[in-house]
N, C-alpha and C positions, 0 to 999 in steps of 0.2 A: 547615644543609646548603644548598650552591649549590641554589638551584630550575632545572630544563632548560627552555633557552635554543632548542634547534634543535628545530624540530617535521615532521613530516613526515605531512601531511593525504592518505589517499588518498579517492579519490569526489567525486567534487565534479558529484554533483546539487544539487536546492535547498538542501538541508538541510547539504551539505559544503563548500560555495560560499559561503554566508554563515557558517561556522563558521570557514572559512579566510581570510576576510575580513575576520572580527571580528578572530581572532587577529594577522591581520600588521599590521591598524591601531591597534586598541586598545590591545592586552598588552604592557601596561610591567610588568615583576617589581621590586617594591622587595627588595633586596639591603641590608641597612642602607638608606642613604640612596641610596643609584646605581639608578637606573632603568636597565632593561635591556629591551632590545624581542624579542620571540622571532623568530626565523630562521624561515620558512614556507616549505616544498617541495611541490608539489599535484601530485598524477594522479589523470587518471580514468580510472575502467576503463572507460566506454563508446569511448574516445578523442576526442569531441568536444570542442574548445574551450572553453576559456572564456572571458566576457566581462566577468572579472572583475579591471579594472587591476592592484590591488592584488597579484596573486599573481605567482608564481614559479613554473612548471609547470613537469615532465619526463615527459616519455614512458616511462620506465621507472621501475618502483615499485620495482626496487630501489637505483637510482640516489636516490631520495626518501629511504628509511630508512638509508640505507648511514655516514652523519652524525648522525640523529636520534635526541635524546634520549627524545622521544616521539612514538608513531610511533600518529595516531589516525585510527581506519577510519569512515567515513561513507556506508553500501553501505545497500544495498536491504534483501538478506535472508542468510540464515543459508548459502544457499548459497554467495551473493555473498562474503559475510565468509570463509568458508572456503576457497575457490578464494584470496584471496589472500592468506592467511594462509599458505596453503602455496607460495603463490609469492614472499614475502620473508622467509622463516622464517630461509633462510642469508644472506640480507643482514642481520640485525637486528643491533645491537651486544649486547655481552654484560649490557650495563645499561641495554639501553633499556626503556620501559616502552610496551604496548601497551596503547591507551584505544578502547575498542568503542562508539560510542556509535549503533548500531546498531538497530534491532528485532525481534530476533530469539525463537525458543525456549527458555525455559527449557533443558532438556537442550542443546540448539545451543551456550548462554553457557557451563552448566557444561562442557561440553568441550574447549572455548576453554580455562578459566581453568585444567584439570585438564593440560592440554599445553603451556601457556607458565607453567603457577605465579605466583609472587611477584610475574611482569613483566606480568599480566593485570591490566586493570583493566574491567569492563562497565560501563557508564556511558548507557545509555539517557536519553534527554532528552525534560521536557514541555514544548510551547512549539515554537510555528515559526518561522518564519522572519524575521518582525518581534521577535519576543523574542529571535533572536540577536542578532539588529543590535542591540538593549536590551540585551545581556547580563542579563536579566530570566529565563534560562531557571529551571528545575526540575533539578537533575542525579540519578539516583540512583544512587549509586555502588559496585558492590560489588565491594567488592578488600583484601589485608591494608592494616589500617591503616597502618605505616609506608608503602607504596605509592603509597596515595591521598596521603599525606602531600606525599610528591616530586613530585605532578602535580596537586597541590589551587591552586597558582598558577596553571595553566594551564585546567584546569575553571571556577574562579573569574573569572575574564574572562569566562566565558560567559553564566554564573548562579550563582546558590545550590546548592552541592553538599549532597547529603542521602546520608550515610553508610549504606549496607546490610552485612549478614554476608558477603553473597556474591553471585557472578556469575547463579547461578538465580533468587535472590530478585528481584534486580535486575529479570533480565528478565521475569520472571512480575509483579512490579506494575509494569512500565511495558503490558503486554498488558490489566493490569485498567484501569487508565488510560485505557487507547484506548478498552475497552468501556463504560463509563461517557458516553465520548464520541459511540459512537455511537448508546446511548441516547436521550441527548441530540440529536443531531439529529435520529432517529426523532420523538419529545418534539416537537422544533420544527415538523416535518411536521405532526404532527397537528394540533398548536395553528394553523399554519396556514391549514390545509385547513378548522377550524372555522371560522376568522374569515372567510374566503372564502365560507362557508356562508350563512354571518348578515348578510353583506352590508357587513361594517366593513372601512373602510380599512389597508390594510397597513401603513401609518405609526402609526399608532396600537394595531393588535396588538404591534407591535413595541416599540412606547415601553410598554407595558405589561408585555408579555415581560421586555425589559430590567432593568425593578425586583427580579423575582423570581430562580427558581434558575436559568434560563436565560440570564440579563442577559449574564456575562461572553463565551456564543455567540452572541449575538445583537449585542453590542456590537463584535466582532469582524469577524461577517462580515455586517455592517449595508449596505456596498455592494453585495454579492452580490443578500441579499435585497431591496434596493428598486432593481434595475437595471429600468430600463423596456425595458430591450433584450433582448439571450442572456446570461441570469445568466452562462454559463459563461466568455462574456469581459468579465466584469464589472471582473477582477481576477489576478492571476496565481494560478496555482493552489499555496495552503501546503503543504494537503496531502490528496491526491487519495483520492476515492471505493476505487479500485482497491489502493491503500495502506491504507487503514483495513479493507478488506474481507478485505486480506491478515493483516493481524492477526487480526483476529477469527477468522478459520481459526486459528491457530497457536492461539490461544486456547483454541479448541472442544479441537484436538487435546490440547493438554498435560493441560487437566482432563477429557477425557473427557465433556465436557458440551456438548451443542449449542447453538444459540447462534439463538433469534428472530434475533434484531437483525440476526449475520450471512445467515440468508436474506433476512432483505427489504433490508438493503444492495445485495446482489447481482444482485437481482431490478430496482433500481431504472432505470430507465429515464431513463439519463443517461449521459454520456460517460464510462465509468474512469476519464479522467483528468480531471475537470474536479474542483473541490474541494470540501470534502465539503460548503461551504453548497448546493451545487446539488441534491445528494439534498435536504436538508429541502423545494424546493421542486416536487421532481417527484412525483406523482402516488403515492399508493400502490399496490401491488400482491397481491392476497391468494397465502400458498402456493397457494390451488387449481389458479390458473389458470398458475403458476409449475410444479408438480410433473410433467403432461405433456411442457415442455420441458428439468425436469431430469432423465427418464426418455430422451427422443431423446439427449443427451449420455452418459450413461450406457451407453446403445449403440454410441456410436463408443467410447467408451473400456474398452468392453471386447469388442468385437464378438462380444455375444449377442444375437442379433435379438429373442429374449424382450423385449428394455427396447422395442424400435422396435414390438412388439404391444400394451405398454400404455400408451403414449404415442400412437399414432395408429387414430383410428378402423377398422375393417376394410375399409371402403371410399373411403379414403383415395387420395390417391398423391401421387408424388412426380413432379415434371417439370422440364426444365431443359436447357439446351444440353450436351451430351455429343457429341466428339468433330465438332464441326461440327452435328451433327445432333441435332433436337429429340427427346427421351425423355419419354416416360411411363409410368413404372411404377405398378402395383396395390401394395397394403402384399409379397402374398407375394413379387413378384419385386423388390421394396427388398430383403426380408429374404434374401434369397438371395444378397446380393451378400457377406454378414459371413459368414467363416467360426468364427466361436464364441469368438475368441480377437482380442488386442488386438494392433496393428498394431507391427510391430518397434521404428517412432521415436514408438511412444504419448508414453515420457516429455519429447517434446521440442513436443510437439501441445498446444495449447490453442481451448481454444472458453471465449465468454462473450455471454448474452443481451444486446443491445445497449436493443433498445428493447420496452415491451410496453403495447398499447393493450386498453383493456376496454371494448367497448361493448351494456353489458346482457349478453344470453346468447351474444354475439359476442365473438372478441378478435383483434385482430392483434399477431405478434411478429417482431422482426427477430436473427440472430444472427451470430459472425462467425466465422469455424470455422478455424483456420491448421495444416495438415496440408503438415509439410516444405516445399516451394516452395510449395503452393498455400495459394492464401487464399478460402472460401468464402463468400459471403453465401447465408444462409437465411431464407428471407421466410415465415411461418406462417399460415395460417389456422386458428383454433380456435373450438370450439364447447362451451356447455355441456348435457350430455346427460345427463338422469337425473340432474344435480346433480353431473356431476363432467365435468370439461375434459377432452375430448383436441383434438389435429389433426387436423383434417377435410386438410387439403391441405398440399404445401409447394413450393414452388418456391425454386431455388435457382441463380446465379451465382458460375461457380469465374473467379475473377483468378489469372492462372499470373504 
């Protein structure tokens, strides 16, 4: 069977940038003897540029698949995948083949594979962004065997394809995958934070590290960890705090099972987006002192002032420039402003703890709160009382 020639890459973040990169430089298909080079079309959905010589971009994604024999998606999340899944659905040829290599939901994948059929393939990949450019990836593939068959030349340029039964499978061990991973950097944290203890040089925790079940993350992001500067531009970032922390949700949810590892990812006090060596070397953070500021959030996103009573001390308040002029509220007249119910564009609102400092029965935390145009910063004072944390104070600036 001719193996497809025309490809058509949409996304191109890190991870679709160097898959469409590898593809248009590497991927020679042996046909009998005739090498053939695959045809690469790239969009991204953010619309930013790329700087990536090699490629051939179009501004419309259906102008991309409207030729393509395979047409492979390279998005963020399950929603990302689906938004444009349904936006080249009536471009796609009648025998192209869709390769997801995505990280999405179990249920997400299978619905994917249950509404394109035969021409789905889920194809999750281990391995960043270095092991594209290797072609060294992991691929795990769940799709009908003839399928995979037709697209195992173009997988194969990237890495080692590893056959699964199906789309869900697929995506549930690539989710187990990540958690293992970020066990693992958890792991590295602490081993860390000992050797920092005992007074031993970080070169040498590390050359020790390395030998053991650690070796291959530590050999990796061996620049990160010995940066004498800001680990977090140590290096470019493979793949970021705020990505693995998005998996491990997806995780929790599919199995129904929470997830340590995802709270103290979350928790870590460090850039979302810097990569994920930078969590091993920030600070831990225990749930105590976390659980008051997952309760303030809990109150804007469901505006029950209930959460902002167990979250902040009764003598508390809140202050901060409001409408020109300096406010300062007591907890009752915070709570007075929630009418019991969550804001119409809740689902479009995000908040994430940015930063969280522990000192003894002290802690200061920083948060960033983006509610429709505005973006707030929240600065926290907290205290431990009778053995359990809340916010003594908050102050806060809104950036409009």
């Amino acid at each position: 069977m001719t193996a497809p020639r025309k490809l058509a890459v949409l996304g191109l973040g890190r991870m679709g940038t160097a898959i469409a990169t590898r593809l248009a430089e590497h991927a020679h298909i042996h046909e009998s003897e005739h090498p053939h080079p695959h045809e690469v079309l790239a969009w991204t959905r953010s619309g930013r540029p790329t700087t990536a010589r090699a490629l051939e971009t179009t501004d419309d994604p259906a102008a991309a698949v409207a030729k393509a024999d395979v047409v492979l998606l390279a998005l963020f999340d399950g929603r990302a995948c689906r938004e444009v899944v349904d936006r080249i659905r009536a471009s796609l040829r009648p025998d192209a083949v869709v390769v997801n290599t995505s990280t999405i939901a179990p249920a997400e994948a299978a619905a994917l594979a249950r509404e394109l059929g035969a021409s789905y393939v889920h194809a999750p990949v281990l391995g960043s962004v270095p092991a594209v450019a290797a072609g060294t990836l992991d691929i795990l593939a769940g799709a009908d065997p003839d399928t995979l068959d037709r697209v195992r030349p173009v997988l194969a340029t990237l890495g080692t394809v590893r056959p699964l039964s199906d789309a869900g499978t697929a995506a549930a061990l690539k989710l187990i995958a990540n958690s293992s991973l970020a066990g693992g950097v958890l792991a590295l944290r602490e081993a860390l934070r000992q050797g920092d203890a005992l007074g031993l040089p970080r070169t040498d925790v590390l050359d020790v590290l390395e030998l053991g079940l650690l070796g291959g993350l530590v050999a990796r992001k061996r620049d990160i960890l010995t940066s004498a500067d800001d680990p977090a531009t140590a290096g470019d970032s493979q793949f970021t705090i705020a990505a693995l922390a998005k998996d491990l949700d997806l995780l929790a949810a599919a199995s129904g099972t929470p997830l340590r590892s995802a709270a103290e990812l979350a928790g870590t006090p460090a850039d979302p987006e810097a990569d994920i060596a930078v969590a091993a070397l920030a600070p831990a953070v225990t749930d105590a002192v976390l659980e008051p500021l997952r309760a303030y959030i809990r109150g804007h996103a469901t505006g029950d002032p209930a959460h902002f009573r167990t979250a902040f001390l009764p003598t508390a308040h809140v202050e901060g420039i409001r409408d020109g002029a300096f406010v300062s509220w007591g907890l009752d007249e915070y709570c007075a402003l929630f009418p019991g119910r969550p804001a119409p564009d809740e689902p479009t609102r995000s908040r994430r703890i940015d930063t969280v400092d522990v000192h003894g029965t002290v802690a200061t935390a920083t948060m960033t709160l983006r509610h429709g145009a505005d973006t707030f910063t929240d600065v926290f004072l907290l205290a431990r009382v009778d053995e359990k944390w809340r916010i003594t104070n908050k102050a806060y600036h809104r950036h409009p």
